[in-house]
FIFI-389956 format. One line per 4 residues: number of its first residue (from 1); their letters; for each residue x, y, z negated of C-alpha. Coordinates in Angstrom, 2 decimals. Layout:
<recs>
NUM	A	X,Y,Z; ...
</recs>
This chain:
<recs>
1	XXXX	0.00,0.00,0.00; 1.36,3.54,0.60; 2.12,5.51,-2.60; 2.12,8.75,-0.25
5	XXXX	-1.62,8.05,0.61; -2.46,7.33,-2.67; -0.75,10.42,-4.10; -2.96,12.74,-1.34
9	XXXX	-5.71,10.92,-1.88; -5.27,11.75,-6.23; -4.39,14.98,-5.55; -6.86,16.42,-3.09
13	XXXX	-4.61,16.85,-0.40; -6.75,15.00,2.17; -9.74,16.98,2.72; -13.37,15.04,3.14
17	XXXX	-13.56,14.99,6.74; -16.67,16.80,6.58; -15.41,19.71,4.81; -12.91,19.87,7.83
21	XXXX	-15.75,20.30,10.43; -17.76,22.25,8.79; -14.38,24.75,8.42; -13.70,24.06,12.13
25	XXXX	-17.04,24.98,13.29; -17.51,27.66,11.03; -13.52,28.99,12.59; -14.91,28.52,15.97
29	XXXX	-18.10,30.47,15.84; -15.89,32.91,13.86; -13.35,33.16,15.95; -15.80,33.28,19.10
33	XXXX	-17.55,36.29,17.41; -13.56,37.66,16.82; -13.25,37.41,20.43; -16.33,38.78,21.09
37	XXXX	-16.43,42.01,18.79; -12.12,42.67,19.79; -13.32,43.05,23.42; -16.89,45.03,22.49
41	XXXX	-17.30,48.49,23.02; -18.54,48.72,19.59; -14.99,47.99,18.25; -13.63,50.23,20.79
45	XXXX	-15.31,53.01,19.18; -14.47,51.70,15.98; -10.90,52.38,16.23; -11.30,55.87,18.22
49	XXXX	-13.08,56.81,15.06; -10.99,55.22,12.78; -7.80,56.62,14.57; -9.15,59.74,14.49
53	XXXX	-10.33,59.78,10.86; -7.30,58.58,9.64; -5.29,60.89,11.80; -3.76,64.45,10.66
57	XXXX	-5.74,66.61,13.22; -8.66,65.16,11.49; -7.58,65.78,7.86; -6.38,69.05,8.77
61	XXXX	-9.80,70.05,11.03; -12.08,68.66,7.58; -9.47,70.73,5.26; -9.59,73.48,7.62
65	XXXX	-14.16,73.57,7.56; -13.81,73.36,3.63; -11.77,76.00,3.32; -14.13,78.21,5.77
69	XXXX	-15.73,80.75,3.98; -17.14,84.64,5.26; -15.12,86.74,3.08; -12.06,86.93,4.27
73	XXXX	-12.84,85.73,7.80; -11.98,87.41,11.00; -16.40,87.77,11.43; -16.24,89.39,7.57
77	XXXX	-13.04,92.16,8.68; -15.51,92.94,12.28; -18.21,93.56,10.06; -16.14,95.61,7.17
81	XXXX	-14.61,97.54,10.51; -18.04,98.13,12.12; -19.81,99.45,9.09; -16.49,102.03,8.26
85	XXXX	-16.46,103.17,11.83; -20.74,103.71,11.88; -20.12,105.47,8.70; -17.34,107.87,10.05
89	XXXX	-18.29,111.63,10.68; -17.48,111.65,14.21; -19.03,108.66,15.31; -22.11,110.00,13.13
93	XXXX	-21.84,113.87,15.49; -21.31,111.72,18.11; -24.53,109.74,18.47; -25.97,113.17,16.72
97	XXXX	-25.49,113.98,20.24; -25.38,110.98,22.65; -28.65,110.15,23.34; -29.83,113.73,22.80
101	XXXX	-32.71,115.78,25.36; -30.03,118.88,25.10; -27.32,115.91,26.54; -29.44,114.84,28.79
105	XXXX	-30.33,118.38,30.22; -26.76,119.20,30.08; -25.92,116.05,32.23; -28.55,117.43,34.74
109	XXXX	-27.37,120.54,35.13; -23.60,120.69,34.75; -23.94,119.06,38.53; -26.26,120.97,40.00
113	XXXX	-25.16,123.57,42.79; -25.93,126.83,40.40; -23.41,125.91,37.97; -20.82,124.60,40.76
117	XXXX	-21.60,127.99,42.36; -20.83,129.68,38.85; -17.74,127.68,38.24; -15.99,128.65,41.32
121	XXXX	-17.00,132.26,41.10; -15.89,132.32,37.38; -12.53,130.91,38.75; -12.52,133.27,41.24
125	XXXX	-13.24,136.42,39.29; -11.58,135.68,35.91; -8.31,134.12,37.72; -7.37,137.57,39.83
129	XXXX	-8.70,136.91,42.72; -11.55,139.04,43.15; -9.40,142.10,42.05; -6.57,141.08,44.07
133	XXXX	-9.46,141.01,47.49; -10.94,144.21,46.22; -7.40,145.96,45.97; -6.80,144.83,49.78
137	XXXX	-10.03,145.78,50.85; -9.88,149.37,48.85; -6.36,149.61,50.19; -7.49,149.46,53.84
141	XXXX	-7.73,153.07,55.38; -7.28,154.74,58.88; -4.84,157.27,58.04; -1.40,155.52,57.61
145	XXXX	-2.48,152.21,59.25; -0.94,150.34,61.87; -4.03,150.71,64.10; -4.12,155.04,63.40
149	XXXX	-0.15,154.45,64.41; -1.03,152.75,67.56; -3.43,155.74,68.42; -1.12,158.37,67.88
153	XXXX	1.12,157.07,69.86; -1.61,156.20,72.59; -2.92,159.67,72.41; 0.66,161.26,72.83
157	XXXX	1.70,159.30,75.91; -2.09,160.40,77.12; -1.08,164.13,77.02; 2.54,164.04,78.63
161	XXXX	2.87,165.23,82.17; 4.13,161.86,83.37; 0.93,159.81,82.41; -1.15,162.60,83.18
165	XXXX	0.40,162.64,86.70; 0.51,159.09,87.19; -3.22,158.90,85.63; -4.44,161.83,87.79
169	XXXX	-2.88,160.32,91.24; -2.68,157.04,90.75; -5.11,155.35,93.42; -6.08,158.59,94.60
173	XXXX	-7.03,159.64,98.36; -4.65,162.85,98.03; -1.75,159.98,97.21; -3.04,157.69,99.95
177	XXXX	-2.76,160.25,102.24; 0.22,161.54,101.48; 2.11,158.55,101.52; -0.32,157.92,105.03
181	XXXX	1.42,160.99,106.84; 4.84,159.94,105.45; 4.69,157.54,107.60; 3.66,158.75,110.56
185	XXXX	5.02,160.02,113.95; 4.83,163.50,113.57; 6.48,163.24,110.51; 9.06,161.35,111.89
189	XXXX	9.32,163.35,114.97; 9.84,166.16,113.06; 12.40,164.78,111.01; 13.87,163.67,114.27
193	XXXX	14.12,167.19,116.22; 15.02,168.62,112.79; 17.92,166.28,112.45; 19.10,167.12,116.17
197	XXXX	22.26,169.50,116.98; 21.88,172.91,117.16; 23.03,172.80,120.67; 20.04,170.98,122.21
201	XXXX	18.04,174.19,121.68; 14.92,172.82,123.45; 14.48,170.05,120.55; 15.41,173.36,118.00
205	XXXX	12.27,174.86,119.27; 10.28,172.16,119.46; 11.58,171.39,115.50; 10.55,175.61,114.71
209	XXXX	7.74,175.36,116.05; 6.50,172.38,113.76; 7.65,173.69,110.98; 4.85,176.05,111.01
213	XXXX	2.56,173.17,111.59; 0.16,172.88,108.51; -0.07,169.39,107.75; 3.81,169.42,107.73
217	XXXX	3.91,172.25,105.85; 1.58,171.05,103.04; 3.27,167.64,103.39; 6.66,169.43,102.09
221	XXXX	4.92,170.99,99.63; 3.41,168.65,97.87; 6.39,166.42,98.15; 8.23,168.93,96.20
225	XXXX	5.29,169.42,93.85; 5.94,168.89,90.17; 2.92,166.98,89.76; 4.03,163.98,92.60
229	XXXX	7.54,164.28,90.87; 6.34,163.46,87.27; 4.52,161.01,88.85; 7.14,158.94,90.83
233	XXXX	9.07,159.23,87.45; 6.43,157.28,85.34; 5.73,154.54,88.11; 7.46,151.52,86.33
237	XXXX	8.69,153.55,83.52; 8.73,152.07,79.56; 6.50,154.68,78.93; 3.53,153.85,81.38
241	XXXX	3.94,150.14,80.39; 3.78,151.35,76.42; 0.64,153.56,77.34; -0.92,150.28,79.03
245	XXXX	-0.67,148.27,75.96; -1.73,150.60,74.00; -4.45,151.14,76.07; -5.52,147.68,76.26
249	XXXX	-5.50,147.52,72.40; -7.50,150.46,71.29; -10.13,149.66,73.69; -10.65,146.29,72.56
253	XXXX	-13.64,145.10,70.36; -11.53,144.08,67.31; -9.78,147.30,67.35; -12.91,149.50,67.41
257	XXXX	-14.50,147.04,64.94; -11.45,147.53,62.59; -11.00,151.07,63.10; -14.96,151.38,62.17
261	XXXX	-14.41,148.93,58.77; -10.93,151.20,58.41; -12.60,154.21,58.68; -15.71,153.24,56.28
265	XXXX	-15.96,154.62,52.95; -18.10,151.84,51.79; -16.64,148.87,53.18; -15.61,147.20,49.22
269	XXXX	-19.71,146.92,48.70; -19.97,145.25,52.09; -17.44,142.98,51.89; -17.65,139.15,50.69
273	XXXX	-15.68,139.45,47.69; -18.32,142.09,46.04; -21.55,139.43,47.10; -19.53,136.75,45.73
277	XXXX	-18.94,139.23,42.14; -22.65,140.50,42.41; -23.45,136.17,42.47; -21.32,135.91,39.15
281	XXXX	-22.69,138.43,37.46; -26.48,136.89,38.51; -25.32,133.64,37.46; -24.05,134.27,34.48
285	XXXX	-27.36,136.22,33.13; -29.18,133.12,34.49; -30.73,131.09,31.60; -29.79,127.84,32.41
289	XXXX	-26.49,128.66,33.05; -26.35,130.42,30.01; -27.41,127.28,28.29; -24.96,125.23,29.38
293	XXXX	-21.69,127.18,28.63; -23.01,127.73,25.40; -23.77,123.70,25.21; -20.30,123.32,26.32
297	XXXX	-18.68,125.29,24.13; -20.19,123.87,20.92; -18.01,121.57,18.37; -21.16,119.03,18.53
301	XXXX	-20.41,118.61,22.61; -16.45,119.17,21.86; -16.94,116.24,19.08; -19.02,114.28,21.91
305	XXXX	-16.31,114.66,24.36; -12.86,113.71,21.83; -15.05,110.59,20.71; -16.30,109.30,24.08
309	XXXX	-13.28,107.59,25.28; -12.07,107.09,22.16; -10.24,103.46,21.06; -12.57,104.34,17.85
313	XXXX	-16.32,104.27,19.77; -14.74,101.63,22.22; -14.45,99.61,19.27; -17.52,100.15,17.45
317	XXXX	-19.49,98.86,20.64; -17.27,96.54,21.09; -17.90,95.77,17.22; -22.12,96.22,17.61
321	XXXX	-21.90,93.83,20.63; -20.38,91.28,18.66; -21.81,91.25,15.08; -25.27,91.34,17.14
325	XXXX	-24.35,88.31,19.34; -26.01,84.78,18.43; -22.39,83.66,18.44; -21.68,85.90,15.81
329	XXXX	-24.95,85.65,13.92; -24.50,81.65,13.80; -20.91,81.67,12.82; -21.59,84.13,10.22
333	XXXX	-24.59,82.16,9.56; -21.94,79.20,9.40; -19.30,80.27,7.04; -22.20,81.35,4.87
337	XXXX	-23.44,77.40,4.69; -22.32,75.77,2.03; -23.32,72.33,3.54; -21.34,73.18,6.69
341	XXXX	-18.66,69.64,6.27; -22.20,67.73,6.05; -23.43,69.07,9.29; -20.19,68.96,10.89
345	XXXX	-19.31,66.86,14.15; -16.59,65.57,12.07; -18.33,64.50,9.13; -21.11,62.90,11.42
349	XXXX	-17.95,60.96,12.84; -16.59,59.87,9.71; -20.15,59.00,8.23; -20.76,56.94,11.63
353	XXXX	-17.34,55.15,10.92; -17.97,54.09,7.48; -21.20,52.42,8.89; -19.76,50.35,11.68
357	XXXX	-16.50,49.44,8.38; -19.86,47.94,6.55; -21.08,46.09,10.03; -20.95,42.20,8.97
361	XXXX	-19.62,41.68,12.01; -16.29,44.06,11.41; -16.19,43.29,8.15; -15.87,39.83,9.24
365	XXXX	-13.51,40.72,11.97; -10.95,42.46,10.10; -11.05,39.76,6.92; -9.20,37.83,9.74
369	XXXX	-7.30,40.53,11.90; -3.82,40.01,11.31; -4.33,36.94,9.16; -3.08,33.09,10.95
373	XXXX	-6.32,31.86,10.56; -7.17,31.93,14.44; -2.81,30.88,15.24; -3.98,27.21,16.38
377	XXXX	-7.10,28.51,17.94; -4.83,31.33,19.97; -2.10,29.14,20.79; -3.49,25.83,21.64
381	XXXX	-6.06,25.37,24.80; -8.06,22.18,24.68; -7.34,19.93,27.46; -10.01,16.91,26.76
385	XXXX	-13.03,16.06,24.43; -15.89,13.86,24.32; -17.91,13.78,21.83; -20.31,10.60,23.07
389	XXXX	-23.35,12.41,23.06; -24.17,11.20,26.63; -26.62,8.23,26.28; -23.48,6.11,28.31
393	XXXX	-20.30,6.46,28.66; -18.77,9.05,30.70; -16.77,7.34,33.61; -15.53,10.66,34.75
397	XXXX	-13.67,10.63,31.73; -12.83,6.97,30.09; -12.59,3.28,31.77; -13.18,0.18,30.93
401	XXXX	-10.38,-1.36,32.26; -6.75,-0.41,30.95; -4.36,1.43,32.88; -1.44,-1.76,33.49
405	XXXX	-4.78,-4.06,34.19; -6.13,-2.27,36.85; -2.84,-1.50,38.06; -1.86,-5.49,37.88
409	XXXX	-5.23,-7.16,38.42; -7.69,-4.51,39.57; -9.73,-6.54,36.23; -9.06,-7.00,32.25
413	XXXX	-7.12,-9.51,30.77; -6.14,-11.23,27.63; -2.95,-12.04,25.93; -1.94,-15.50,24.65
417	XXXX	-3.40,-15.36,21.25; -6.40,-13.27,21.76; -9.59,-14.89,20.96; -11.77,-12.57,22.76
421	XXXX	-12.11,-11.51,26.44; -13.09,-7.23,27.70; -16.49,-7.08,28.12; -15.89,-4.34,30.80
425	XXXX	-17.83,-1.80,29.35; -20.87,-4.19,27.48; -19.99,-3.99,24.27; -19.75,0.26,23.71
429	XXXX	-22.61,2.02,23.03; -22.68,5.83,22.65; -25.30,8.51,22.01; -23.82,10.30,18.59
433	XXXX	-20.10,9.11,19.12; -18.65,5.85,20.34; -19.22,1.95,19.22; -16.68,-0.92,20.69
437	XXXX	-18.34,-3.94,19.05; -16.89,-7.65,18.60; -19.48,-9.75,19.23; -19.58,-13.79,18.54
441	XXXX	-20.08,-14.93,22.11; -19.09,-17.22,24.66; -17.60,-15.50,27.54; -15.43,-16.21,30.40
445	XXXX	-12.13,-14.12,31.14; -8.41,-14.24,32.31; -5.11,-15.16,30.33; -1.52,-14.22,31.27
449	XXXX	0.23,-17.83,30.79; 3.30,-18.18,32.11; 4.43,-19.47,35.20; 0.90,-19.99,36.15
453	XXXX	0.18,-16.20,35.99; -3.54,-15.17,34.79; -5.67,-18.29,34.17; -9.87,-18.58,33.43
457	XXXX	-10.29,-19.14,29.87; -13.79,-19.16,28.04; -13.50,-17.24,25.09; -15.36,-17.19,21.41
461	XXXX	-15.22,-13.39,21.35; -16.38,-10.59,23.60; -14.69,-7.16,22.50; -13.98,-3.64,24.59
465	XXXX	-12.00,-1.10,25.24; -11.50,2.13,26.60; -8.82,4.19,28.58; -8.26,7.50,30.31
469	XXXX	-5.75,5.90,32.55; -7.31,7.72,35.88; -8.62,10.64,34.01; -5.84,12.34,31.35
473	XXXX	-2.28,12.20,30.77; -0.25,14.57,28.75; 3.09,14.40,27.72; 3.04,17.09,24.20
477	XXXX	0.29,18.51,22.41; -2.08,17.50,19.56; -3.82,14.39,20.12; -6.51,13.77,17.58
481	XXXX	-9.81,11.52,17.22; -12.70,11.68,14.33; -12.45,7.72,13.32; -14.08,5.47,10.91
485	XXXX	-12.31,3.86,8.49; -13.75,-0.11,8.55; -10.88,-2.35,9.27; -11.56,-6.05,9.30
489	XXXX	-8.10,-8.31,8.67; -9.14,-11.21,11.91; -9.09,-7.64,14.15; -6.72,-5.08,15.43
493	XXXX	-8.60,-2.45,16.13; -6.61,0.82,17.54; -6.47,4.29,19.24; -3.03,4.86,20.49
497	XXXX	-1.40,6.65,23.29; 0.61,4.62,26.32; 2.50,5.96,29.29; 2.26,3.41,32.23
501	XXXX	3.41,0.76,30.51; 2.03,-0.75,27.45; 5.12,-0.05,25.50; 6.38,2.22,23.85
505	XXXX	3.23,3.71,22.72; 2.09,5.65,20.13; -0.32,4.43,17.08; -2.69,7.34,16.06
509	XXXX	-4.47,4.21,14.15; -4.09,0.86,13.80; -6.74,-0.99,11.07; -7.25,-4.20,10.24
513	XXXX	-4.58,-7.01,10.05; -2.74,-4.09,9.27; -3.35,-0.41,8.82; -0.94,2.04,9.70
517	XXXX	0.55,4.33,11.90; 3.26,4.37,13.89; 5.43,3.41,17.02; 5.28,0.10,18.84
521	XXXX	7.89,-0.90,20.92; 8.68,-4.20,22.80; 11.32,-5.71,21.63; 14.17,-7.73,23.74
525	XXXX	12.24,-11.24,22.97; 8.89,-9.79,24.26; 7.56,-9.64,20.90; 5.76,-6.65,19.76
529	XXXX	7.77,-4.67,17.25; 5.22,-1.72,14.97; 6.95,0.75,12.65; 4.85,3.03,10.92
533	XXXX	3.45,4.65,8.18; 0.92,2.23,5.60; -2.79,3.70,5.14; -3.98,0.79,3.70
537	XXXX	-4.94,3.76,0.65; -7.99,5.38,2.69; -11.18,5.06,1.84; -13.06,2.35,4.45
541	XXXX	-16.29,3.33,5.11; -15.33,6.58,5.52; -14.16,8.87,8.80; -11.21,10.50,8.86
545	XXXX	-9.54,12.19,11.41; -6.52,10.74,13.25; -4.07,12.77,15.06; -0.85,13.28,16.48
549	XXXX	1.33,16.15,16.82; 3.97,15.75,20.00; 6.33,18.19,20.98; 9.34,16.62,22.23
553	XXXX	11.31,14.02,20.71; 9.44,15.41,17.63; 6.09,12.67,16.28; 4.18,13.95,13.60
557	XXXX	0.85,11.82,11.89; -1.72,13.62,10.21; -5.15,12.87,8.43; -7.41,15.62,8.27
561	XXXX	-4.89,17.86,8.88; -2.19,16.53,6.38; 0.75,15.39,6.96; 1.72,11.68,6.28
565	XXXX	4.42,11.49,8.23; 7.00,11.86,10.96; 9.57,10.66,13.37; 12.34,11.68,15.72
569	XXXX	11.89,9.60,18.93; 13.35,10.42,22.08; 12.49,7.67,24.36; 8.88,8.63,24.25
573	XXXX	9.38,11.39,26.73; 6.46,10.54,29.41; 3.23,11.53,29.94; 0.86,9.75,27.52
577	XXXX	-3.03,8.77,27.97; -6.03,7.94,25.71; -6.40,4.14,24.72; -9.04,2.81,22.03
581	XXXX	-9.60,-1.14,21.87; -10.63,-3.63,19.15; -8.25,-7.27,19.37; -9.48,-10.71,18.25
585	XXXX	-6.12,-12.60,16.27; -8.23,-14.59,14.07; -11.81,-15.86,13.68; -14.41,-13.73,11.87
589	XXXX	-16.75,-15.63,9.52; -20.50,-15.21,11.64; -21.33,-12.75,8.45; -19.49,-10.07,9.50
593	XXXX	-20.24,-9.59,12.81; -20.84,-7.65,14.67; -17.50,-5.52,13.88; -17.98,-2.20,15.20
597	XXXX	-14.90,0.26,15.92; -17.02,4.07,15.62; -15.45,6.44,17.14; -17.47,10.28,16.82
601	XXXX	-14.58,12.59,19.05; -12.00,13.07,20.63; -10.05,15.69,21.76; -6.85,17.10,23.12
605	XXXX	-4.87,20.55,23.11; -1.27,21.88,24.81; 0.39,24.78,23.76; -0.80,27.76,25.80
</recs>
C-alpha cells in the first residue's frame, strides 16, 4: 500500500472529486464572465473613469471647484470695478449727459449747414482773414495804381505830335494820295528834267515850267510838312507800339470794370468778404447757433467729451456687458453654490465610478485581476473532451479497435493469457459518461500464438476497449480523465497513453490485479515490465480524477490535482493517444459480474 496516498488521503490533500468540479465549473463560468467584462465596453469606461479619478488633473480640477468661492474671484473684482467706476463723478456727469434731449439736439445741429456755415465764417473772421481782405479791398484806389499808371502814360503818348500825326494820317485819303502821286510820272518826270544839266536848256524849261505846276507844288509841300515828318518818325517807332498796348489795355472790359471797382468809394460793402462778415454776425445772433456754442462750451459737454473715449467708460461697458451676461450671472450664480462639487461633471464621474467598483460583475472581476487563478485557464487550450453524453459512442472521436490491431489485423485480438475476447464496441454504453463492461459470455475471437500467428479461440469473457488511434495524438500537455475507483483483482482495467506501438506507454491508471501508476515498458524477454506509483490507498467506489502532466522528458501523476508522483523519462518522446480497456487474467466468480470500468470525461490541453 502507498504511505504517500495514505498520508494525502489523512491529511486532506486530495480533494473530493466533486469539490474539484464544482471549483472548475464555477472557474470557468468565472473566468468566461472575466473574459467577457475585460473586453466590455462597460470595463472600458471603468478604467477611463478610474484613470481619471485617480489621476492628478482630477484631484487638482475637484481641489480646484472646492476652493471656488465669489469673493475673491476674478467675477467678484468685475463687479467691485463696475460698481467704483458707476459710482465715479465723471461717469455719473457723463450719463448726466449721454442720453440727454439737449445731446441729442446738439448732435442734430452741430452738422447741420448753419453751424458749418458759422464755423468757417468764425474761422474766417476771428483768424485775420476778413481784415486782411478788407485791408486789400480798402487799399485798392485809382490814383497811384498800376491801371491810373497805364493811363497816364496812354494819355501822354495820345497828345505828342508823333501819335497825333501818325493817328491823324494814318489810313487817310490825303496819305493815300500823297504817296499815289509819289509815284507817278509826272512826278518822276519832273524829277527827271530837274535832275538834267543845265546845258540841255529845253528840258530846263520844261523842269521851270513844272515847278509852277500845282499838284507838284503842293506835293513838295506837304512832303516837307511837319505833320508827314512826325509822322514817318512814329511809323514803327517804340512809342507807337507802347501807345498800341496801351491802347488795347484800357479799352478792354476788365480794365474798365477795374478802373470802375478802383474808382468806387463803396466797393468794401460790395465785396464778398463784407456778405460773408454781415453772415457771421447773422449767425451768431441766431438762436440755435447760439445754443450750441453755449452747449459746447459747458463743463457738462467738456466732461461728456474727456469721458467718451475714455479706457474708464470703455471699461464700465465693457464691465455692464459682462456682469449682465447669463455667463456671468450663472458663474456668479456658481461660485455662490455651495453644492457646486455635487453638481459637478466631475463629481457625477466619480459617483458613476464608485457604482460600476460595486457592479458584482467588477467586483468579481478584479477579486481575480492580477491573481493566478485563471494561469492554467490562460495558458493551456483544450485539445479533446468527451464527456459521453451522446446516447453512443462518438466514432468521430474513439474506436473500438486499438491502434497496433487495426494497423496489424484490420480486427481486435487477444494475448496468450487473456480470458476474454473485444467485443468491438458491445460492451460500452454511454449517455452520462462511459461503461466498458466484462461480461460472462461465450464468444469467439483471435489469439496471437506463435508461429501460427492469430488463431480462433472461443472465449469465457467478452470485454472492450477504446482508442483515439485515428482521431488524437499529442506528444506534451495534460492528459486527464474523471475515473471510478472499482478495481476487481481477476481484471486489469486501464487508461493509459501509447505511441504506435504498445510499449512504452504511459499508465494514467491501472486498477485491479494491481493499482498504480506508472510506465510500462517491454522488456528484452517480451515480458511486460510496470513501474509506478501504488494507489492501492484510494477510496473504491469513488471517482477521482486521473491525469498526467507531459512536458518533455518530464512525467508527472496527479489525483485531483495533487501530486503523487514523478519521473524523468526520455524515451517517451512521441506523440501519444487515448487508450481505455478492461483485461481478463483470471476468472471472476459469476457474483461479481458484470464488472464495469465508468469512465465520466475526458479531456486534453497543450500549452498555448
Amino acid at each position: 500500500m502507498s504511505f504517500k496516498i495514505f498520508s494525502l488521503q489523512l491529511l486532506g490533500k486530495i480533494k473530493p472529486v466533486e469539490i474539484i468540479e464544482i471549483q472548475r465549473e464555477k472557474l470557468q463560468i468565472d473566468f468566461d464572465e472575466f473574459q467577457e467584462v475585460e473586453k466590455s465596453d462597460e470595463l472600458k469606461k471603468y478604467l477611463e473613469l478610474e484613470e481619471l479619478i485617480n489621476s492628478a488633473a482630477f484631484k487638482s480640477k475637484k481641489a480646484e471647484i472646492k476652493g471656488l468661492h465669489f469673493k475673491g474671484s476674478r467675477e467678484f473684482n468685475q463687479l467691485r470695478e463696475f460698481n467704483r467706476l458707476k459710482k465715479a463723478l465723471n461717469i455719473k456727469r457723463y450719463f448726466k449727459i449721454a442720453n440727454s434731449n439737449d445731446l441729442g439736439k446738439f448732435d442734430d445741429l452741430k452738422e447741420a449747414d448753419k453751424l458749418n456755415e458759422y464755423y468757417k465764417l468764425v474761422e474766417y473772421v476771428k483768424e485775420g482773414q476778413f481784415q486782411k481782405e478788407k485791408r486789400e479791398i480798402k487799399s485798392q484806389v485809382f490814383k497811384g495804381s498800376v491801371e491810373e499808371k497805364h493811363w497816364l502814360e496812354f494819355k501822354k503818348l495820345n497828345k505828342s505830335p508823333g501819335i497825333k500825326a501818325y493817328l491823324e494820317l494814318n489810313g487817310s485819303e490825303v496819305l493815300k494820295k500823297h504817296e499815289a502821286f509819289a509815284n507817278s510820272e509826272k512826278l518822276k518826270g519832273f524829277v527827271t528834267l530837274r535832275n538834267a544839266p543845265d546845258k540841255d536848256k529845253q528840258k530846263r524849261k520844261e523842269c521851270k515850267m513844272l515847278r509852277r505846276d500845282s499838284e507838284i507844288k503842293a506835293y513838295f509841300r506837304y512832303e516837307k510838312s511837319k505833320k508827314l515828318k512826325f509822322y514817318r518818325e512814329t511809323v514803327g517807332s517804340h512809342d507807337l507800339k507802347k501807345y498800341s498796348e496801351l491802347k488795347d489795355y484800357i479799352e478792354k472790359e476788365d480794365y474798365k470794370k477795374r478802373e470802375v471797382f478802383l474808382k468806387d468809394k463803396k466797393k468794401f460793402e460790395k465785396s464778398e468778404a463784407y456778405k460773408k462778415y454781415k453772415k457771421y454776425k447773422q449767425l451768431a445772433s441766431d438762436e440755435e447757433v447760439k445754443f450750441v456754442l453755449k452747449f459746447e462750451r459747458s463743463s457738462l459737454y467738456k466732461n461728456y467729451l474727456d469721458v467718451k473715449d475714455s479706457f474708464d467708460l470703455k471699461r464700465y461697458f465693457e464691465l455692464d456687458k459682462i456682469i449682465k451676461s447669463q455667463e456671468f450671472i450663472d458663474r456668479k450664480a456658481y461660485l455662490e453654490d455651495k453644492k457646486k462639487w455635487e453638481k459637478s461633471d466631475e463629481f457625477a464621474k466619480q459617483q458613476e465610478f464608485l457604482k460600476m467598483k460595486e457592479l458584482p460583475q467588477f467586483v468579481k472581476y478584479f477579486k481575480y485581476k492580477g491573481t493566478a487563478d485563471f494561469d492554467f485557464l490562460k495558458n493551456w487550450e483544450l485539445t479533446f473532451e468527451d464527456d459521453f453524453s451522446a446516447s453512443k459512442l462518438d466514432s468521430e472521436k474513439w474506436s473500438n479497435v486499438s491502434f497496433i490491431a487495426e494497423k496489424l489485423l484490420g480486427d481486435n485480438y487477444s494475448m496468450p493469457g487473456d480470458l476474454h475476447v473485444f467485443a468491438n464496441g458491445k460492451n460500452i454504453k454511454t449517455g452520462g459518461g462511459l461503461t466498458l463492461s466484462v461480461k460472462k459470455e461465450t464468444s469467439a475471437g483471435k489469439v496471437w500464438q506463435m508461429p501460427a500467428g492469430f488463431v480462433p479461440v472461443e472465449f469465457d469473457y467478452s470485454s472492450d476497449l477504446v482508442s483515439t488511434g485515428k482521431s488524437f495524438w499529442q506528444n506534451d500537455g495534460i492528459f486527464e480523465a474523471k475515473i471510478k475507483f472499482s478495481p476487481c483483482k481477476q481484471i486489469v482495467s486501464s487508461f493509459y497513453l501509447a505511441g504506435e506501438n504498445n510499449t512504452p506507454r504511459i499508465n494514467m491508471l491501472e486498477m485491479g490485479t494491481k493499482n498504480r501508476l506508472g510506465i510500462s515498458t517491454l522488456t528484452e524477454s517480451g515480458k511486460v515490465n510496470s513501474k509506478g506509483f501504488d494507489i492501492s490507498n484510494l477510496k473504491q467506489g469513488k471517482s477521482y480524477i486521473f491525469a498526467i502532466e507531459k512536458l518533455g522528458s518530464s512525467l508527472t501523476w496527479k489525483i485531483n490535482e495533487t501530486e503523487v508522483g514523478s519521473v524523468q523519462d526520455s524515451t517517451i518522446n512521441f506523440p501519444l493517444h487515448l487508450n481505455a480497456s478492461s483485461i481478463v487474467v483470471y476468472d471472476v466468480p459469476d457474483s461479481k459480474l458484470p464488472i464495469d470500468f465508468e469512465i465520466d470525461w475526458v479531456k486534453c490541453y497543450h500549452k498555448k
